[in-house]
C-alpha positions in Angstrom: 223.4 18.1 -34.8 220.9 19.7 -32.2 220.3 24.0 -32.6 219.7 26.1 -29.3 217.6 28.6 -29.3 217.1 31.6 -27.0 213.7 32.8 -26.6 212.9 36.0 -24.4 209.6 35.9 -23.4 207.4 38.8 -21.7 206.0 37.8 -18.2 202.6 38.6 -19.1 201.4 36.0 -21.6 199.6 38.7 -24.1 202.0 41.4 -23.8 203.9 42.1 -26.8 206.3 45.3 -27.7 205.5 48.0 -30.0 207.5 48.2 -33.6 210.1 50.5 -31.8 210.7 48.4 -28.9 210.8 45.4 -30.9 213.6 46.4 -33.2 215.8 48.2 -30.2 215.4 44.7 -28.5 216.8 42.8 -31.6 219.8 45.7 -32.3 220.6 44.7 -28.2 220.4 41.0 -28.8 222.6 41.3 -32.4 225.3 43.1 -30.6 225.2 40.2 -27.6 225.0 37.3 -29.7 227.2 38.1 -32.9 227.9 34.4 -33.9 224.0 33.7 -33.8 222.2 32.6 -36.7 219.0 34.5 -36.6 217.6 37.4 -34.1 213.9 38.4 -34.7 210.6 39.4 -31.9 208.4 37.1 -33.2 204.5 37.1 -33.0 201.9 34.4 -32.5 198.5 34.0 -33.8 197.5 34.0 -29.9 199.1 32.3 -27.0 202.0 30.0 -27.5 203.7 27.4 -25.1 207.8 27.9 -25.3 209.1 25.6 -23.8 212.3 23.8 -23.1 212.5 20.9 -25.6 215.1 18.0 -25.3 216.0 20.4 -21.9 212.9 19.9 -20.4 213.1 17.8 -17.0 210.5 18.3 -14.9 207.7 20.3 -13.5 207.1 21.5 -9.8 204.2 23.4 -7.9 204.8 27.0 -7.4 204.0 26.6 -3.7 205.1 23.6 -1.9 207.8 22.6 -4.9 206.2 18.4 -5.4 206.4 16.7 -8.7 203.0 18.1 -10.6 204.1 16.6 -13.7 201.4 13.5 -14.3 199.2 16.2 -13.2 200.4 19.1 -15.9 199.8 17.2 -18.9 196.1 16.7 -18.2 195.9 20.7 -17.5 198.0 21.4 -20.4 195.4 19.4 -22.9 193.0 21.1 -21.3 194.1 24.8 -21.9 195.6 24.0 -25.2 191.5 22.7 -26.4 190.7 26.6 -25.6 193.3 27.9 -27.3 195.4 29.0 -24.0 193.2 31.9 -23.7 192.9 31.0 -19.5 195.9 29.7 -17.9 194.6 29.3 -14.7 194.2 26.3 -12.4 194.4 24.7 -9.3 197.2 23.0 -7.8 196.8 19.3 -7.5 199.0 19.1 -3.9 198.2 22.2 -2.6 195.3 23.2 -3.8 195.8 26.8 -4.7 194.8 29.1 -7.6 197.9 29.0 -9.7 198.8 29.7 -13.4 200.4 27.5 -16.0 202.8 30.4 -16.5 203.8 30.5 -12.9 204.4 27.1 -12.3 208.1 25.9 -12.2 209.6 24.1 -14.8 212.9 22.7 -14.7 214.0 24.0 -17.7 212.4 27.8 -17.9 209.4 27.4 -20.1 206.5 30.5 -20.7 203.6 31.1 -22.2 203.4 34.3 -24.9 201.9 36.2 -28.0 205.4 36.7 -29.0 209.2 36.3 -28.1 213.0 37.7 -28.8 214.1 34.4 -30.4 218.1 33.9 -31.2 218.8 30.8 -32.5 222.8 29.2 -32.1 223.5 32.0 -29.8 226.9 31.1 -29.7 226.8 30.8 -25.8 224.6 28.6 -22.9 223.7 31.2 -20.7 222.6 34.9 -20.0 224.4 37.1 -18.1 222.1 39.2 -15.8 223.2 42.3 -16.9 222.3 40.9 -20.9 218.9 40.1 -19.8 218.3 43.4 -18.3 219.7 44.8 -21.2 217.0 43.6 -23.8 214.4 44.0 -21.3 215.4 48.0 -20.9 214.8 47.8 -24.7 211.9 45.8 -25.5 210.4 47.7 -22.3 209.2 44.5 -20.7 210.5 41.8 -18.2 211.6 38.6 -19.9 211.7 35.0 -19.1 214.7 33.0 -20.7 214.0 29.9 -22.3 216.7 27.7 -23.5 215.5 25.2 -25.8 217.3 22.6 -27.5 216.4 20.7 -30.3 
C-alpha cells in the first residue's frame, strides 16, 4: 500500500516560519485534514528537493515549455554536489537564467529548508481557499507537492 503525502513548501527555498507561525499553520492543516496521519513544519539541515515521487512525470522549461528532462538530471547532480546552496542555471533550449525552483515539473516539486508535511491527508487535492488558508498562517506563500510513495 503506497502513503501520500502533502508537503507545503515556501516559495523561497531558505525561508522558513517562526515557532508561532509554524504551529498556527499545523492547527489550520489538523482542522483541514482530520483523517491525516501526521501534521508537523518540518526543518532541513539546509536545502532539500521535495519532490513528487511515483507522481513525478516530467519536467519542462519555464519559458518556452520543451522537455528539459535529460537535461535536469545533469543540473540536479550538479547542485546537489554543493549542497543546493545555488539553484541557478541556464536553460538548455532557450538559453535563459532560470532556477531549479522555477522550472515546471509535472507533478509540483520545490526546493526548501522546511515544509508543512501531512501525510494520508485523507483527500487528493487542495482547495484554493485551504492553501490560502495555511499560507495566511504560516505567513508565507506555499507550493503544494503531492507525493506518492
Amino acid at each position: 500500500m503506497s502513503d501520500t503525502y502533502l508537503s507545503l513548501v515556501p516559495h523561497d527555498p531558505h525561508w522558513h516560519p517562526d515557532e508561532p507561525a509554524a504551529a498556527a499553520a499545523v492547527n489550520v492543516a489538523r482542522g483541514l485534514f482530520p483523517q491525516a496521519e501526521h501534521v508537523a513544519v518540518e526543518s532541513e539541515e539546509g536545502v532539500t528537493f521535495f519532490d513528487a515521487g511515483a507522481n513525478t512525470e516530467s519536467v519542462h522549461c519555464p519559458f518556452c515549455g520543451g522537455d528539459i528532462e535529460e537535461w535536469w538530471g545533469g543540473a540536479m547532480d550538479q547542485a546537489f554536489a554543493a549542497g543546493f546552496a545555488d539553484l541557478s542555471v541556464t536553460t538548455p533550449c532557450c538559453h535563459k537564467p532560470a532556477s531549479l525552483n522555477d522550472l515546471r515539473y509535472v507533478w509540483p516539486a520545490a526546493f526548501g529548508v522546511c515544509a508543512l508535511t501531512v501525510v494520508n491527508p485523507g483527500v487528493t487535492s487542495l482547495a484554493s481557499e485551504q492553501l490560502r488558508a495555511i499560507e495566511q498562517a504560516m505567513r508565507s506563500p506555499l507550493k503544494a507537492i503531492w507525493q506518492r510513495l
